[in-house]
C-alpha positions as CSV (number, residue, x, y, z in Angstrom):
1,X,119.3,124.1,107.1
2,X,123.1,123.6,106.9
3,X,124.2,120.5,104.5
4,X,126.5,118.2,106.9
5,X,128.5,115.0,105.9
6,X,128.6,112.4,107.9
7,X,131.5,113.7,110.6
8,X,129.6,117.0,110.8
9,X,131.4,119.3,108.7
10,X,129.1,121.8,106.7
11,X,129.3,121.7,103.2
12,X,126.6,124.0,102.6
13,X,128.8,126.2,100.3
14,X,129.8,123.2,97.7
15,X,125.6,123.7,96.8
16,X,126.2,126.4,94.8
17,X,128.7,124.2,92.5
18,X,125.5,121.9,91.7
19,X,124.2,124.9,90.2
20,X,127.1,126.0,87.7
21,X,127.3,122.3,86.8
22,X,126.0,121.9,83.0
23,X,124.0,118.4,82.7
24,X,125.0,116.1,81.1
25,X,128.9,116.0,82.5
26,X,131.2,113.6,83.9
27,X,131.9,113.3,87.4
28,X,134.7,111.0,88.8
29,X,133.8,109.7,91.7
30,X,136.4,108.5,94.5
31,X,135.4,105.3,95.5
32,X,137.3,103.9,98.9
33,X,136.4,100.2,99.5
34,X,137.6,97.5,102.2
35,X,140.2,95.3,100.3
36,X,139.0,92.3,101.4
37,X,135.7,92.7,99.4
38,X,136.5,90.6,96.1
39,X,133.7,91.9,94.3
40,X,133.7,96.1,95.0
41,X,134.3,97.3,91.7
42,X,131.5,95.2,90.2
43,X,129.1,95.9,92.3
44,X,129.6,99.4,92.6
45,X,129.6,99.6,88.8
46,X,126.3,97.9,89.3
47,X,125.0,100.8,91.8
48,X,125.4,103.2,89.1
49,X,124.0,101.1,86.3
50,X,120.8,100.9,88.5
51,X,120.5,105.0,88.6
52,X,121.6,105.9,85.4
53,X,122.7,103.0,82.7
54,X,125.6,102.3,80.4
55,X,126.9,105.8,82.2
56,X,130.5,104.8,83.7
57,X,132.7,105.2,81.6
58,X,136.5,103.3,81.6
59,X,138.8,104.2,84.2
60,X,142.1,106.2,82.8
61,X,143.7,105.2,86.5
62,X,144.3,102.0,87.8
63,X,143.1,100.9,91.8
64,X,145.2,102.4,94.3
65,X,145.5,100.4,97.9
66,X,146.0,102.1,101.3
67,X,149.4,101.8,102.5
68,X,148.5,98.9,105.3
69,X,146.6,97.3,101.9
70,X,142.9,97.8,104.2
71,X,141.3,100.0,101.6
72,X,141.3,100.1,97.8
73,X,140.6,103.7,96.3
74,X,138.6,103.8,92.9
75,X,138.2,106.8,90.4
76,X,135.3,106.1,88.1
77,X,133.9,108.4,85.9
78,X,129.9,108.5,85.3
79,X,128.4,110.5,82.5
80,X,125.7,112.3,85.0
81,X,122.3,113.4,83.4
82,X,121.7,115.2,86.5
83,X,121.8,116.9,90.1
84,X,119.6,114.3,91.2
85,X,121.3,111.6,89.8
86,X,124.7,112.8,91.2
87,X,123.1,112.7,94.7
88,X,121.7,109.6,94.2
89,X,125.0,107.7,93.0
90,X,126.9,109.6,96.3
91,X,124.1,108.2,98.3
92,X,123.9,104.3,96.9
93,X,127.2,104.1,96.9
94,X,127.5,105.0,100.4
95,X,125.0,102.7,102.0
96,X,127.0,99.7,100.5
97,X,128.4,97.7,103.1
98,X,132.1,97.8,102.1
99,X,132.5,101.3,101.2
100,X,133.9,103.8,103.4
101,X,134.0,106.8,101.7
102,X,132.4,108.4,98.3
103,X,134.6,111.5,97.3
């Protein structure tokens, strides 16, 4: 069974990255969030602490907003103990409400 995001586009080839991944690493994840949500950053912080905690780390890069200023883009690097986890924080993070995208 092909691996799809969510416009359809198979991604079935980016499985075999999961599997020359060494665990634990850090993945940064890109984080775009509606702007007028105050509270994103904490609460997506808070996401990851309930998968895997203490594990984001600082971010080196500051917010970027979308040029209208709709969206807010966030990298944020997580110390990942595992495949699993990695889905999990791509899938959380993606069923909150003001998040469009997790890259």
């Amino acid at each position: 069974m092909a691996l799809l995001t969510q416009d359809g586009n198979d991604i079935s080839a980016l499985e075999g990255l999961h599997h020359a991944m060494k665990f634990p690493c850090v993945v940064v994840f890109r984080v775009i969030a509606d702007a007028s949500f105050k509270d994103a950053l904490k609460l997506i912080t808070a996401a990851i602490d309930e998968i895997s905690e203490n594990s984001v780390l600082p971010m080196t890069q500051p917010p970027v907003a979308s040029r209208k200023g709709n969206y807010i883009s966030y990298k944020i690097p997580v110390k990942v103990a595992s495949k699993q986890d990695m889905d999990r924080i791509y899938e959380d993070l993606g069923e909150l409400p003001f998040v469009r995208h997790v890259l």
